[in-house]
C-alpha positions as CSV (number, residue, x, y, z in Angstrom):
1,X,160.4,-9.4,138.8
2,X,159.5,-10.4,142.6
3,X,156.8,-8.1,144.2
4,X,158.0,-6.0,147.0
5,X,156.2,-7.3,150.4
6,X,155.3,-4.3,152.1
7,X,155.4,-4.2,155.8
8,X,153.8,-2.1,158.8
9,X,157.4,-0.7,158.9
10,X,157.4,0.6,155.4
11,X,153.7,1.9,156.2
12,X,155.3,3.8,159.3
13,X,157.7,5.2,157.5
14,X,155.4,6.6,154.8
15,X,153.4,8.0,157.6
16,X,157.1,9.8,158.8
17,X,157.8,11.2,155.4
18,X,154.0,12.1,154.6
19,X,154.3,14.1,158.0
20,X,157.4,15.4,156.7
21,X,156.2,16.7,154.0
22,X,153.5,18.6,155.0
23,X,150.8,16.1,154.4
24,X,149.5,16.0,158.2
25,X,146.1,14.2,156.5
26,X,147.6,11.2,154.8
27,X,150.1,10.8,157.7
28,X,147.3,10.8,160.4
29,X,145.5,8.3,158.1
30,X,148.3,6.0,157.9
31,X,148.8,6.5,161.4
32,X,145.2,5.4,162.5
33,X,145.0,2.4,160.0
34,X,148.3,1.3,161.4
35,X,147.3,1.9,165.3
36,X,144.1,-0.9,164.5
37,X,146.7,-3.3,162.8
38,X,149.4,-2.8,165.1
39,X,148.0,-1.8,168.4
40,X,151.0,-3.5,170.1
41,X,153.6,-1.1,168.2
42,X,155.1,1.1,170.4
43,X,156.3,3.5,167.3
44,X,153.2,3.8,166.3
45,X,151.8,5.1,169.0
46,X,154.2,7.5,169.7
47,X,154.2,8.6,166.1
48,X,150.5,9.2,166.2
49,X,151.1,11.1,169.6
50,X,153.3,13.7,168.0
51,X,151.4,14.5,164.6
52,X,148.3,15.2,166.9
53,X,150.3,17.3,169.1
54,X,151.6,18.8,165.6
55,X,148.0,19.7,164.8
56,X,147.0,20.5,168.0
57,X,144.7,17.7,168.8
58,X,146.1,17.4,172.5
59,X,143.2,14.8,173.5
60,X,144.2,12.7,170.6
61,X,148.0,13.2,171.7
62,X,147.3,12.4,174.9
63,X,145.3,9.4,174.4
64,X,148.1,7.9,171.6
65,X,151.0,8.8,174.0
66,X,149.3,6.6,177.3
67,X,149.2,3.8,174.6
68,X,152.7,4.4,174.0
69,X,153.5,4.4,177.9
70,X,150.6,1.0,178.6
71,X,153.3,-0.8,176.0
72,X,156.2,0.7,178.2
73,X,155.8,2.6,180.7
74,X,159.7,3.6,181.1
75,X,160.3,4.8,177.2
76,X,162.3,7.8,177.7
77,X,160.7,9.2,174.4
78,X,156.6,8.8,174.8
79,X,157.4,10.6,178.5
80,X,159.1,13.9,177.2
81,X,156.1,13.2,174.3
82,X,153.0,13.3,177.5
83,X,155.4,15.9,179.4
84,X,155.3,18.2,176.2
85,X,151.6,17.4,175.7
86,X,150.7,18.4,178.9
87,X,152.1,21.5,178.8
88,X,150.2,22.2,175.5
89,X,147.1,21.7,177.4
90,X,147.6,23.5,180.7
91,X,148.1,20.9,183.0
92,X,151.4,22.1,184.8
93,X,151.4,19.0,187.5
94,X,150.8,16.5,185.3
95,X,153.4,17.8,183.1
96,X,155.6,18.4,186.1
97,X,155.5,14.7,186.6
98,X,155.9,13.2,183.0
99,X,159.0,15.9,183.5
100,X,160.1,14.2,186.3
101,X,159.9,11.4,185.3
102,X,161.5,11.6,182.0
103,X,164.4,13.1,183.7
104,X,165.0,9.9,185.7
105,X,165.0,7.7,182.9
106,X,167.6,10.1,181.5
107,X,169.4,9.5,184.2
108,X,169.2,5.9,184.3
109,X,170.2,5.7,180.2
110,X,173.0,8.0,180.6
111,X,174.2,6.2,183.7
112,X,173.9,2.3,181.6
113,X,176.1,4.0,178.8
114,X,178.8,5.0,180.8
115,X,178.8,1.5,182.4
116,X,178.9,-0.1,179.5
């Protein structure tokens, strides 16, 4: 019998389906192992972004989402992420541009798909 190689991917996903499953603690821990091994990973980044914002850790969100955004800063998803994040913690213009800005990238994929 072959050993299974696991992957940062299969680590990512046990870090969803932890989450899922109501074990915020052992997703957060995946999440924070994975963020050293894979700092370039733009999935985990934003997945770390929304299990803080899930626990209310809106620094921590914060900091994992502009990660998210360094990698790219035009991923549709880690801009609604900071837009939502900003609102959590009471800073209406900065979530008034994340908004904004999240709209226009709307925009732009909606407008790709119908020229496709």
């Amino acid at each position: 019998m072959s050993e299974r190689v696991y992957n940062s991917n299969d680590k990512l996903d046990d870090a969803i389906l932890a989450f899922t499953l109501g074990e915020t603690q052992e997703a957060l821990n995946i999440l924070n192992k994975l963020s050293v091994e894979n700092a370039a990973s733009i999935d985990v980044w934003r997945a770390l972004a929304e299990v803080c914002l899930s626990c209310e850790d809106f620094d921590a969100a914060e900091k994992a989402c502009n990660k998210a955004l360094r990698l790219n800063p035009d991923d549709l998803t880690s801009n609604v992420s900071l837009a939502r994040i900003l609102v959590k913690k009471g800073d209406k213009e900065g979530a008034e541009i994340a908004s904004a800005k999240a709209r226009v990238l709307g925009w732009k994929e909606e407008l790709a798909e119908e020229n496709e």
